[in-house]
C-alpha positions in Angstrom: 69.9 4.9 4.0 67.2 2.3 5.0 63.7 1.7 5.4 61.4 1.5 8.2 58.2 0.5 9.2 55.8 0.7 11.3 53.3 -2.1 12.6 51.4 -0.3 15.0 50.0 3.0 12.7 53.0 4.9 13.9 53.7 4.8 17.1 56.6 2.6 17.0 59.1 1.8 14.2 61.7 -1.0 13.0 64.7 -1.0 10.4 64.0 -3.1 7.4 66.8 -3.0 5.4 67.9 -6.8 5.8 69.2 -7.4 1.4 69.2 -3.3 1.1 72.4 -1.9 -0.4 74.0 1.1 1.8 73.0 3.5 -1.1 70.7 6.4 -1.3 66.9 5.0 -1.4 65.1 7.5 -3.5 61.9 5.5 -3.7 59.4 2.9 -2.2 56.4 1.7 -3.2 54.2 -0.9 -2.6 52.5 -3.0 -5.0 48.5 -2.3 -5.0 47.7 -6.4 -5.8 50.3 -7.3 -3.2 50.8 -5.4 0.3 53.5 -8.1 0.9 55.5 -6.9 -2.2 57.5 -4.0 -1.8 60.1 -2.1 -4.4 62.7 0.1 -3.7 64.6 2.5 -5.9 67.7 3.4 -5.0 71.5 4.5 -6.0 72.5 1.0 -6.8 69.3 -0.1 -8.4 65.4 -1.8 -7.8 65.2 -3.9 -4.1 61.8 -5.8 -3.9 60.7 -7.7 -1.2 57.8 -10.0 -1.1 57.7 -10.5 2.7 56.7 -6.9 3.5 60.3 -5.4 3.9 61.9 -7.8 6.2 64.2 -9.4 3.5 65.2 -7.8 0.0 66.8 -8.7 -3.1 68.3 -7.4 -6.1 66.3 -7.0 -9.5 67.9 -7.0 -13.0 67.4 -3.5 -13.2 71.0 -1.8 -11.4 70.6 1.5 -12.8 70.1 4.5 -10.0 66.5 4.2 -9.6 65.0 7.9 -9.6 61.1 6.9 -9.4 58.6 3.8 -9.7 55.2 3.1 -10.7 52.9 0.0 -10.5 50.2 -0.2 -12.8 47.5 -0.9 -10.2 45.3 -2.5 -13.2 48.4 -4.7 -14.4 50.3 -5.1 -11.2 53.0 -6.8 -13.1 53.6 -3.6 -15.0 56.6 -1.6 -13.5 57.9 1.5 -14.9 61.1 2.4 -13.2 63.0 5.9 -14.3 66.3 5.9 -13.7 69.4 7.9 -14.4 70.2 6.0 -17.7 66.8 6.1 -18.8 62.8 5.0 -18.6 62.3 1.3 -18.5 59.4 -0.6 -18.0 58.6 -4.7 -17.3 55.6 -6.3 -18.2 56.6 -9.4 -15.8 56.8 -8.0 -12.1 60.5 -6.7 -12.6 62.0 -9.6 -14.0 62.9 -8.5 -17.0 63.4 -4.8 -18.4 63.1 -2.8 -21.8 63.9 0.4 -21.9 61.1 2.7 -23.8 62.1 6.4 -23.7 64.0 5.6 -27.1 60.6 6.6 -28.7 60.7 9.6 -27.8 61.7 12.6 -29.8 65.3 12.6 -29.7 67.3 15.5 -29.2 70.4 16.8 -30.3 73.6 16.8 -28.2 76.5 18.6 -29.2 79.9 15.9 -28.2 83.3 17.0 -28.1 84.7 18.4 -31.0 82.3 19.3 -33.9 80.4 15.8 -33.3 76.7 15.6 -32.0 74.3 12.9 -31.8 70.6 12.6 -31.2 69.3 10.6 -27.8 66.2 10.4 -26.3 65.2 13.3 -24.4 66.0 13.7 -20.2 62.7 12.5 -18.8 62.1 14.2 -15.5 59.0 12.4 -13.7 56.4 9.9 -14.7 52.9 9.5 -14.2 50.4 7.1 -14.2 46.5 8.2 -15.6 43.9 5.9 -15.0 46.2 3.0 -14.3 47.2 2.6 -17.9 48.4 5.2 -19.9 51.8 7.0 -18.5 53.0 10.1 -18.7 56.4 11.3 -19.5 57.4 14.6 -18.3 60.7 15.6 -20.6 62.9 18.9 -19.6 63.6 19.3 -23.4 60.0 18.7 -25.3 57.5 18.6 -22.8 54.8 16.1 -22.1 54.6 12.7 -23.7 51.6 10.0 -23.1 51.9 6.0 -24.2 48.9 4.2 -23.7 51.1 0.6 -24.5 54.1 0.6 -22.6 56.0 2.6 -24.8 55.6 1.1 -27.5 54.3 4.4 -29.1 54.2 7.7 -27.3 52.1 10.5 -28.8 52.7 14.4 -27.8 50.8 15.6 -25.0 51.5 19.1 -25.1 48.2 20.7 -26.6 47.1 23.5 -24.6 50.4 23.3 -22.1 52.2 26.9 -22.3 55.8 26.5 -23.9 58.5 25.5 -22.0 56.0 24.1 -19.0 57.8 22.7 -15.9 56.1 20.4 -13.7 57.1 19.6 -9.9 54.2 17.8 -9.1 51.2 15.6 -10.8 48.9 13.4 -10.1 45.9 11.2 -11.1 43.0 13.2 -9.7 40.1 11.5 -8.4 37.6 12.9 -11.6 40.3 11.4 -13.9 42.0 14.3 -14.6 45.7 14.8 -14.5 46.8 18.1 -11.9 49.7 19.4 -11.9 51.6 22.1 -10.2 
């Protein structure tokens, strides 16, 4: 339930937690334009820092943050999953719009004989080339927006059905791997 650092490559290490809530931290990243600027995802929300971790504060985003990337070609990009959704802010975390509302919705059976459609449960994110993102959804697969959500188009072509992903990333030929 904290963060810590090393200044010396690992051979020593402080607590930085100094502004962190007492919650779960399920993620930290640092932003690529910015070494200084830190965010952290946890139960209570997004932390960011922009003294390297020694002081933190609260963004506007308070959901439980599950994962976070930084556009490293648009460092003021931020796309934040969290457990009430996928969000992204095109103004360094200031403000937030969530985008997974694009996606194609699914139907959930309510209490009763109600149901109602909602977007479907994303389950990671991935950045390709620094721009486009992909979402990877438990109940229809893979999505790709290439404008912040704004659109999403299906990504799914030559996936088997039903494909799970535990892992991906960007690889180095501009290729996304997954496992």
């Amino acid at each position: 339930n904290g963060v810590i650092k090393s200044l010396d490559d690992g051979a020593n290490w402080i607590q930085i937690s100094n502004g962190l809530p007492g919650a779960p931290i399920h993620w930290v990243i640092v932003n690529p334009a910015n070494p200084q600027e830190v965010f952290a995802g946890t139960d209570s929300g997004l932390y960011r820092t922009s003294d390297a971790g020694f002081s933190w504060k609260a963004t506007t985003l308070t959901a439980p943050v599950r994962q976070v990337l930084i556009s490293p070609k648009k460092s003021t990009t931020i796309y934040a999953l969290t457990n009430a959704g996928l969000f992204v802010s095109t103004d360094n975390a200031d403000n937030w719009r969530r985008i997974d509302t694009g996606l194609p919705s699914v139907l959930v059976k309510q209490s009763g004989r109600t149901a109602s459609h909602v977007p479907p449960m994303v389950e990671q994110i991935c950045l390709v080339q620094g721009e486009s993102l992909l979402a990877f959804t438990i109940e229809k697969g893979l999505f790709l927006t290439s404008d912040a959500g704004a659109t999403w188009a299906d990504a799914n072509q030559g996936l088997p059905p039903a494909s799970r992903f535990f892992s991906s990333f960007d690889g180095p030929s501009g290729t996304l791997e997954h496992f």
